[in-house]
Structure formats: structure tokens, C-alpha cells
C-alpha angles and dihedrals in degrees: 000000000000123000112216108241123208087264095053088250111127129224123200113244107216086054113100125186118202114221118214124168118227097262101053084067100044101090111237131224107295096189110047088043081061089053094045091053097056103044084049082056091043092051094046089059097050081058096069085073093076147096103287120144096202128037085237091098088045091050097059084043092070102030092058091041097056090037088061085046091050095049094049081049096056091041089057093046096044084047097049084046089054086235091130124036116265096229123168 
């Protein structure tokens, strides 16, 4: 089946086209995102020394900061496997 487009061309309906920019393809800095990670973890548990009345702030503390440990350690273990590309 074609759709009808403004300029009489037709398209076909059941063809999609994905649209990336040029930087979505370009890889990023591996390294330096792991080390980001970690100092962001790092930060996030020196904050449990503040001012906080609950425990409800202390609670997402930690769970962010292991969340963002437990994503750098499945990274590592689905690159060893081969299971993601080892770029850069």
C-alpha cells in the first residue's frame, strides 16, 4: 500500500526509516563515562553526611549509588562475555 505525499510522490506505508543525528552514532568516551559514574556514586554517599530529618533522602542515596555500581558492573560482565562491542 502507498500513501500520497504533498508533492504527488508516494511512500510506501509498511517502510520505516529510523533518524539518527550524527552524533548518536559517533561512540562516546567509555572511560571517562566509568569514571564519571563512580565519582557521581561517590558524591551521592558523602551526602549522607547532611542535614536530612528521614532516612527517606538516605534511602534513594544508596539506592542510586549502587544502581550506577551495578550498571558499570554489568557493563564489565556483558563486555568480558563478548556480549557488547569493546570499543574504544
Amino acid at each position: 500500500m502507498s500513501l500520497p505525499t504533498r508533492r504527488g510522490a508516494t511512500v510506501a506505508a509498511d517502510e520505516h526509516h529510523e533518524v539518527y543525528a550524527p552524533d548518536q552514532l559517533k561512540p562516546g568516551n567509555r572511560k571517562r563515562a566509568q569514571r564519571g559514574a563512580i565519582i557521581s556514586a561517590a558524591i551521592m554517599l558523602l551526602f549522607l553526611w547532611g542535614n536530612q530529618q528521614g532516612n527517606t533522602e538516605k534511602v534513594w542515596l544508596v539506592l542510586i549509588a549502587v544502581g550506577l555500581i551495578a550498571v558499570l558492573i554489568g557493563d564489565a560482565v556483558l563486555r568480558r562475555s563478548g556480549l557488547r562491542p569493546n570499543d574504544q
